[in-house]
C-alpha positions as CSV (number, residue, x, y, z in Angstrom):
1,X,25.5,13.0,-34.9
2,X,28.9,15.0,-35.1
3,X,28.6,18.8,-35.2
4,X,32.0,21.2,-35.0
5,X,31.7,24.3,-33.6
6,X,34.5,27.5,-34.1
7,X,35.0,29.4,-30.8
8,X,37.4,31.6,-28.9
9,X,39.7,29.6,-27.3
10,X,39.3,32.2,-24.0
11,X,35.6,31.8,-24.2
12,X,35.7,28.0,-24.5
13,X,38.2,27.7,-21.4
14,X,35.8,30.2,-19.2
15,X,32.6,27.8,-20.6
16,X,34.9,24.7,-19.9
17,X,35.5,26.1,-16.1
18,X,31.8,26.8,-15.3
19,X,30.6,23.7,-17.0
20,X,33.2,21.4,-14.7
21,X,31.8,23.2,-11.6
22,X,28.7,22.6,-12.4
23,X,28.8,19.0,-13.0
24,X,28.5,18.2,-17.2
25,X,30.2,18.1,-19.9
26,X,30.7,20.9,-23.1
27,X,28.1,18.7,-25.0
28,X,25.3,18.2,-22.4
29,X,25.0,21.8,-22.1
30,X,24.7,22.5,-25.6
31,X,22.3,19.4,-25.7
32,X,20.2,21.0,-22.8
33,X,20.4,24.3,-24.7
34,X,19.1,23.0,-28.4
35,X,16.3,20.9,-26.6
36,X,15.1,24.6,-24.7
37,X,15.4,25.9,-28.2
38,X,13.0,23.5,-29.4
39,X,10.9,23.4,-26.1
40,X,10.2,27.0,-26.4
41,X,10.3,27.6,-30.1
42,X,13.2,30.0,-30.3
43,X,16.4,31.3,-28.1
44,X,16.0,30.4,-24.6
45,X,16.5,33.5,-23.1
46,X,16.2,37.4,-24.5
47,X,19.3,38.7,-26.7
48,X,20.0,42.5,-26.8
49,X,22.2,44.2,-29.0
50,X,25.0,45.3,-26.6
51,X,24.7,49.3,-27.8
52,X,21.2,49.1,-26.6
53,X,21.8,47.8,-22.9
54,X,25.7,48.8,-22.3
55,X,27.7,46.3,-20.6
56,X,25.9,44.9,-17.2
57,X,29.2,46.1,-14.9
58,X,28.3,50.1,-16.1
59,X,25.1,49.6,-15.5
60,X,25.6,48.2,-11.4
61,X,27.9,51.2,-10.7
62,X,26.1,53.9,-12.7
63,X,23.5,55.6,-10.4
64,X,20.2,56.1,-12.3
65,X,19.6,60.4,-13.3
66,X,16.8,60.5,-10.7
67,X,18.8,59.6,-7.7
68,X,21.6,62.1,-9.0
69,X,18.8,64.8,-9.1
70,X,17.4,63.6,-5.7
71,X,20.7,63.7,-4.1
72,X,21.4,67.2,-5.0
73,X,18.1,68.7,-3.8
């Protein structure tokens, strides 16, 4: 079976880039990915809405409000 997909071209490249160091192809990853989605009967891993977690590279350099605290006493 034939399926088309719409992406961004910048997304696609970056995909492309990790999917060639890896070792497979575009369409074996999105193979591996549907049969996890069937294996475990939804999304393979968790999705978050991006307002509710903040991008991951605030939170690394952020420090958390107790160390702030702890550092000032």
């Amino acid at each position: 079976m034939t399926t088309t997909l719409r992406l961004n071209d910048d997304l696609k490249r970056a995909c492309d880039a990790i999917l060639d160091d890896i070792g497979i192809s575009f369409s074996a990853a999105v193979t591996i990915f549907m049969n996890e989605v069937v294996r475990t009967g939804g999304i393979p891993f968790m999705v978050r809405s991006p307002k509710a977690v903040g991008p991951a590279k605030d939170m690394q350099t952020k420090p958390e409000p107790d160390s702030e605290k702890r550092q000032e006493e």
